[in-house]
C-alpha positions in Angstrom: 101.9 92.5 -24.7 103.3 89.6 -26.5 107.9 89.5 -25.8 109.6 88.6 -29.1 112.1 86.8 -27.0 111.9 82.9 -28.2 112.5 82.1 -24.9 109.3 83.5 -23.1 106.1 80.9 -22.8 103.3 82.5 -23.5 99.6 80.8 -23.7 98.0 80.2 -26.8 94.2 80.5 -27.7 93.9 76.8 -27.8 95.0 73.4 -25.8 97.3 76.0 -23.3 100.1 75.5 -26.2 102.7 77.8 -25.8 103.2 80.0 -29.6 107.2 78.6 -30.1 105.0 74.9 -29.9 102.1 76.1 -32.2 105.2 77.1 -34.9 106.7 74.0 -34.9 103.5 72.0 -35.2 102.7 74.3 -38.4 105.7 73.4 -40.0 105.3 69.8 -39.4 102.2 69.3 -40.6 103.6 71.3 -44.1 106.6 69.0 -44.1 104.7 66.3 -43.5 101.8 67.3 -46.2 104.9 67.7 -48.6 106.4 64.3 -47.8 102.9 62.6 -48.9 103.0 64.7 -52.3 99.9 66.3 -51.5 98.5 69.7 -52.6 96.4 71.7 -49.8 93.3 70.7 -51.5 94.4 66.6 -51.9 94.8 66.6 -48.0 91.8 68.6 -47.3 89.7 65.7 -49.0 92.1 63.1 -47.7 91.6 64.6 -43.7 87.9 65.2 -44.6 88.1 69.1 -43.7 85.9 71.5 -44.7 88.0 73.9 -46.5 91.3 74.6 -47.9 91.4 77.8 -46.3 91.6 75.5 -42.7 94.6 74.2 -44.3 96.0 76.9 -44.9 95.9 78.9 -41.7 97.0 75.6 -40.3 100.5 75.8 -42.3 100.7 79.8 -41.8 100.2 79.0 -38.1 97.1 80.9 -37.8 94.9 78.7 -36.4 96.1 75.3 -34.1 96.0 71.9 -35.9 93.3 70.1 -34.7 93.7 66.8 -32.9 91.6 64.5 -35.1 93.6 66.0 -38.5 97.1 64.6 -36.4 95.5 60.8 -36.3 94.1 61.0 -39.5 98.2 62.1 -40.9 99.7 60.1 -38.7 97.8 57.0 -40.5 98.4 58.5 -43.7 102.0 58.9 -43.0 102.3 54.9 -41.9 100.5 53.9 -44.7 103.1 56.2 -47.0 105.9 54.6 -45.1 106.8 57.9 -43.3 107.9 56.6 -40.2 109.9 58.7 -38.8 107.4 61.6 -39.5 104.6 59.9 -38.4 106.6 58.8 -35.0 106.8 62.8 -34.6 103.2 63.1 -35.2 102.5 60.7 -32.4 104.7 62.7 -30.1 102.4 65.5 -30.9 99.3 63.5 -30.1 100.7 62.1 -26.8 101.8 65.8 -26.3 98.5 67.2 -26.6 97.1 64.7 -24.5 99.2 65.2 -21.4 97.6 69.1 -21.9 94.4 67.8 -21.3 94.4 66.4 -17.9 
């Protein structure tokens, strides 16, 4: 069983990220999908994904963001001049890296 306590780590189903870190990365990516003016649909087509729904349970932190999608914003975000979101992007990416090995 899962501890409500904000405090406790606890694994989640993909990269060994922890549930807090999963939150915070499905709020940035909807801050950062806000700060580019895009709908859910306009940055499906614009990160090439499949479906809106993937989108979605992206934001509602359902479903881990995947790695490519972060590149793909955090180019997106430069190109917008977003560079102080797109710096915390590239923390996620190194982030998620680190996990790896």
């Amino acid at each position: 069983m899962v501890s409500a306590s904000p405090l406790r780590i606890v694994s989640g189903p993909r990269f060994g990220m922890s549930r807090r870190t999963r939150m915070t990365e499905a709020a940035l990516f909807h801050r950062c999908r806000k700060a580019l003016g895009l709908s859910q649909p306009a940055i499906t087509r614009a990160l090439l994904i499949a479906s809106d729904c993937t989108v979605r349970r992206w934001e509602q932190d359902e479903l881990a963001v995947a790695g490519p999608a972060w590149v793909a914003l955090a180019y997106l975000l430069r190109e917008n001049n977003e560079i102080a979101l797109a710096d915390k992007v590239a923390e996620v990416v190194q982030q998620r890296r680190l996990e790896m090995y």
